[in-house]
C-alpha positions in Angstrom: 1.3 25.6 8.8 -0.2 23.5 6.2 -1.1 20.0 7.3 0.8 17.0 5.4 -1.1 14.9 3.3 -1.7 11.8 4.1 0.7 8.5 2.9 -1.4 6.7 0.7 0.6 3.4 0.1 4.4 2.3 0.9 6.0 3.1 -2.2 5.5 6.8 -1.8 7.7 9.0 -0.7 9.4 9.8 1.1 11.0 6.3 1.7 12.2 5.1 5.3 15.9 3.8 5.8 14.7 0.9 6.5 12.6 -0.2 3.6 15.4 1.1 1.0 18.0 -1.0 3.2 16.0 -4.3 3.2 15.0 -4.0 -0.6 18.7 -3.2 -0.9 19.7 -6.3 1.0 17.1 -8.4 -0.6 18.7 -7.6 -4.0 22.2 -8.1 -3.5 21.6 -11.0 -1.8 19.1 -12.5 -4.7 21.3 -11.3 -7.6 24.3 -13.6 -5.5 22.6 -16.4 -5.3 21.5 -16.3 -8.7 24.8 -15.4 -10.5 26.2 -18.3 -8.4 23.4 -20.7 -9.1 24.3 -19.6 -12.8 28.4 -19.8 -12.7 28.6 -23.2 -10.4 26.0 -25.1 -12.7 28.4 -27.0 -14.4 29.4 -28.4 -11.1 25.8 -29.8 -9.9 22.7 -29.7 -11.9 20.0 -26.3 -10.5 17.7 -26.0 -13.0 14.8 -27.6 -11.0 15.5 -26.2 -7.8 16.5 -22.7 -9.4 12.5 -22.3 -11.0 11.5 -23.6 -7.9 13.5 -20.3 -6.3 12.7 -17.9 -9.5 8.9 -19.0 -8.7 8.9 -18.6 -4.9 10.7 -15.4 -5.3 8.2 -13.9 -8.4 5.1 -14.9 -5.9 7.3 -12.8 -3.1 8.0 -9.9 -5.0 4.9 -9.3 -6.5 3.1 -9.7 -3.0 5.6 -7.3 -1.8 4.8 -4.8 -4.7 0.3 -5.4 -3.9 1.3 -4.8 -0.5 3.2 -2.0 -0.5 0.4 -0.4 -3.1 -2.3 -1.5 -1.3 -3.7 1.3 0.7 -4.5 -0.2 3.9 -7.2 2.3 4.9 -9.1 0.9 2.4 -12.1 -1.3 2.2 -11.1 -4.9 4.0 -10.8 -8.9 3.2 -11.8 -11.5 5.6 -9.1 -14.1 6.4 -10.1 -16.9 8.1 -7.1 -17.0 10.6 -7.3 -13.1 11.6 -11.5 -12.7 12.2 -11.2 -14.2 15.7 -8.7 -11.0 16.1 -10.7 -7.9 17.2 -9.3 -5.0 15.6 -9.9 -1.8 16.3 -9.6 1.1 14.1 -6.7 3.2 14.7 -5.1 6.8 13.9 -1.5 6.2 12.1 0.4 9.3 12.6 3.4 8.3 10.2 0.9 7.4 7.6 -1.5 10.1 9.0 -4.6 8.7 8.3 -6.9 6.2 9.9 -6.4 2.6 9.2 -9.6 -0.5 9.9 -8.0 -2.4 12.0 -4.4 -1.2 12.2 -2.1 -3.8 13.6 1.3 -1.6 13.7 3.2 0.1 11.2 5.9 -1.4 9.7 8.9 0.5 8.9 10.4 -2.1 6.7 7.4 -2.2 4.2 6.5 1.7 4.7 3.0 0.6 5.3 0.4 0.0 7.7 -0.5 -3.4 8.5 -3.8 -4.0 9.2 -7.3 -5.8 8.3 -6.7 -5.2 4.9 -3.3 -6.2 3.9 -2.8 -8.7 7.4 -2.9 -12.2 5.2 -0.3 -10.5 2.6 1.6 -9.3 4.9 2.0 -13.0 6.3 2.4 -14.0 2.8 5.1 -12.1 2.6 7.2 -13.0 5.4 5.9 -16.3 5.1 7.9 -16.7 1.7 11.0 -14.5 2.7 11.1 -17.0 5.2 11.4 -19.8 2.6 13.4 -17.9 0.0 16.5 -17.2 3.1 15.9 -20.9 4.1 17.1 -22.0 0.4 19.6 -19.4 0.5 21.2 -20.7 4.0 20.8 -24.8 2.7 22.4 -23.6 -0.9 25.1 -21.2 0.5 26.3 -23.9 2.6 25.9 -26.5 0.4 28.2 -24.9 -2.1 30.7 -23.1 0.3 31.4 -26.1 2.0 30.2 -29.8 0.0 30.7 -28.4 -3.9 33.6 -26.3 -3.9 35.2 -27.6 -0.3 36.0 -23.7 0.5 33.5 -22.0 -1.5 33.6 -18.5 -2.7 33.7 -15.4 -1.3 29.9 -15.0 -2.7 29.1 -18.4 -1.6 29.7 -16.9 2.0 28.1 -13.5 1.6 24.8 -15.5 0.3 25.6 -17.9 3.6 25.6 -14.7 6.0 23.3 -12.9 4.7 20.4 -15.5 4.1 21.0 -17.0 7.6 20.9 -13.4 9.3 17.3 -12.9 7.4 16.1 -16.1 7.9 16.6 -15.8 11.7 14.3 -12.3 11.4 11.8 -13.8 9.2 11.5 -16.4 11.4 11.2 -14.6 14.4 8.9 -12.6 13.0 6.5 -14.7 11.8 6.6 -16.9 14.9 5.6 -13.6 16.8 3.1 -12.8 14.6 1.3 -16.6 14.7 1.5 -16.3 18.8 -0.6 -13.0 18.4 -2.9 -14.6 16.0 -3.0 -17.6 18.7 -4.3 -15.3 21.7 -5.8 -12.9 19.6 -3.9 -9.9 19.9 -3.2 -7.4 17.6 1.0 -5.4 17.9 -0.5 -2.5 19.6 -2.3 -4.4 22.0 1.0 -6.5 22.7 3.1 -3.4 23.2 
């Protein structure tokens, strides 16, 4: 039986469940906000704070996009917060290749996380933390200051955001207390 090549980046197929959910999730949840951003603005002025949220979110997404084509068995970067880390290179068997440094892989992105793509990959959950935090303080303030009830959309925005902040946050806060006793996720588990 032939051998399977290996996955070369995490926008090749085939896809987990789990990335196409969270990009799915990610988009109905961004094209919410901004169509309600967009319909309430004749009831409070957004268009500072919505290019503040257009710009946050570009950085995100295209961070998302280097990372997911980044091949992280490539050659590596240096972050300052990660070289006290001693990383080992390990085999990835759902990526089936060997990765400098492989932290875990994450099923969400379709990638391995290691040396090479570590600092983006706190990038990115760095902003997605930022991003649902404006979703959560902007869902509420509309469902329940602006429109005294809200909308329906107002709500979803409200759910959703706070349900992704709480695992971006959690996340990241895991990720700086292996970074504090220099651990990689393997070495955790």
């Amino acid at each position: 039986m032939p051998r399977a090549p290996p996955h070369p980046n995490g926008f090749t197929r085939p896809w987990s469940y789990e990335q196409v959910g969270l990009i799915a999730i990610e988009v109905l949840v961004t094209v919410l906000f901004c169509s309600g951003m967009y319909f309430d603005s004749d009831k409070v002025r957004v268009e500072e704070p919505s290019i503040a949220y257009l710009a946050v979110l570009m950085v995100r997404l295209l961070t998302y996009v280097d990372l997911g084509m980044h091949d992280s068995s490539s050659s590596s970067l240096d972050f300052p917060c990660i070289s006290k880390r001693k990383f080992e290179d390990r085999y990835c068997s759902k990526c089936k290749k060997m990765v400098p440094g492989l932290d875990h892989h994450c099923s969400w992105l379709n990638t391995c996380v290691g040396k090479s793509n570590y600092g983006r990959f706190l990038l990115v959950v760095t902003l997605g933390v930022v991003l649902h935090l404006v979703h959560v303080g902007y869902g509420a303030y509309f469902s329940f200051v602006v429109d005294g009830g809200g909308c329906w959309s107002w709500y979803l925005v409200l759910a959703l955001g706070a349900t992704l902040f709480g695992s971006c946050t959690s996340l990241i806060s895991f990720h700086i207390y292996l970074l504090w006793v220099g651990m990689t996720t393997y070495e955790w588990t």
